[in-house]
Steps between C-alpha positions, in 0.01 A plus 500: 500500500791447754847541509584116402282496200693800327730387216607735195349525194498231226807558306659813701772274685795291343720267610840638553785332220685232765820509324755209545241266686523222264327360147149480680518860532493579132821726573743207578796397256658847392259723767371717236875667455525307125796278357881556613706854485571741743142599613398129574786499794431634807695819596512604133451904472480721237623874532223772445419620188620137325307454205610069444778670261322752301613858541347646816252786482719746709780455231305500184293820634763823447519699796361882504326790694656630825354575795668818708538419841479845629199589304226743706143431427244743585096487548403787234187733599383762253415836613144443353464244749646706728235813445223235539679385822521884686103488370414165668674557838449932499869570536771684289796331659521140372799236638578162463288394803177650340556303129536206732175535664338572207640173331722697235837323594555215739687594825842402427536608127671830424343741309535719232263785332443524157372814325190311307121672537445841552512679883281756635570555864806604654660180639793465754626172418788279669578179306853290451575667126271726247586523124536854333168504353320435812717770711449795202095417573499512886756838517253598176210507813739653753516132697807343656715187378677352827765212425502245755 
């Protein structure tokens, strides 16, 4: 086999559609654009959305939902996972850095503690927001909440 014998397989190429090249072309005559109207002449546009006439989707659909612009969303971490966490790596004081290493949260995601699972050690814990439940259960152990 060489270079000049190589050709594609049977049936994987076409022939591209040479529009406007004359009858013997098979696309001659109208050049596949069909019989008179606005969309046989060249330059002819339609606006988006245009359905030929028929009511367009965007104004049959009714609008609804809302989506707050200043809306904060936070990573959430349970303090179960957090007890199995101070077990893994041997240490009672837990930040964002080591729930990033330990694949938890991604890097640039803010997080936030929730009070689900039970705790056993006493954790010192520094996160972007905790909710009640999972404050009452650290304090319960005599740990520390810090608010970044």
């Amino acid at each position: 086999m060489k270079l000049h014998n190589l050709k594609p397989a049977e049936g994987s190429t076409k022939k591209p559609k040479r529009i406007g090249r004359g009858e013997g072309s098979g696309h001659g005559g109208t050049a596949t654009r069909g019989n008179k109207g606005a969309q046989a002449r060249s330059g002819y546009s339609h606006k988006i959305g245009f359905e030929g006439g028929q009511m367009p989707i965007q104004r049959r659909l009714p609008k609804y939902g809302f989506k707050n612009p200043t809306r904060v969303e936070y990573a959430v971490v349970n303090v179960s996972a957090l007890q199995a966490l101070s077990e893994k790596i041997g240490s009672t004081t837990i930040t964002i850095d080591d729930m990033v290493v330990a694949g938890l949260v991604s890097p640039t995601s803010l997080v936030k503690v929730l009070g689900n699972g039970e705790l056993t050690a006493k954790l010192d814990v520094s996160a972007n927001a905790f909710s009640k439940s999972a404050i009452a259960k650290i304090e319960a152990k005599e740990g520390t909440t810090t608010v970044l």
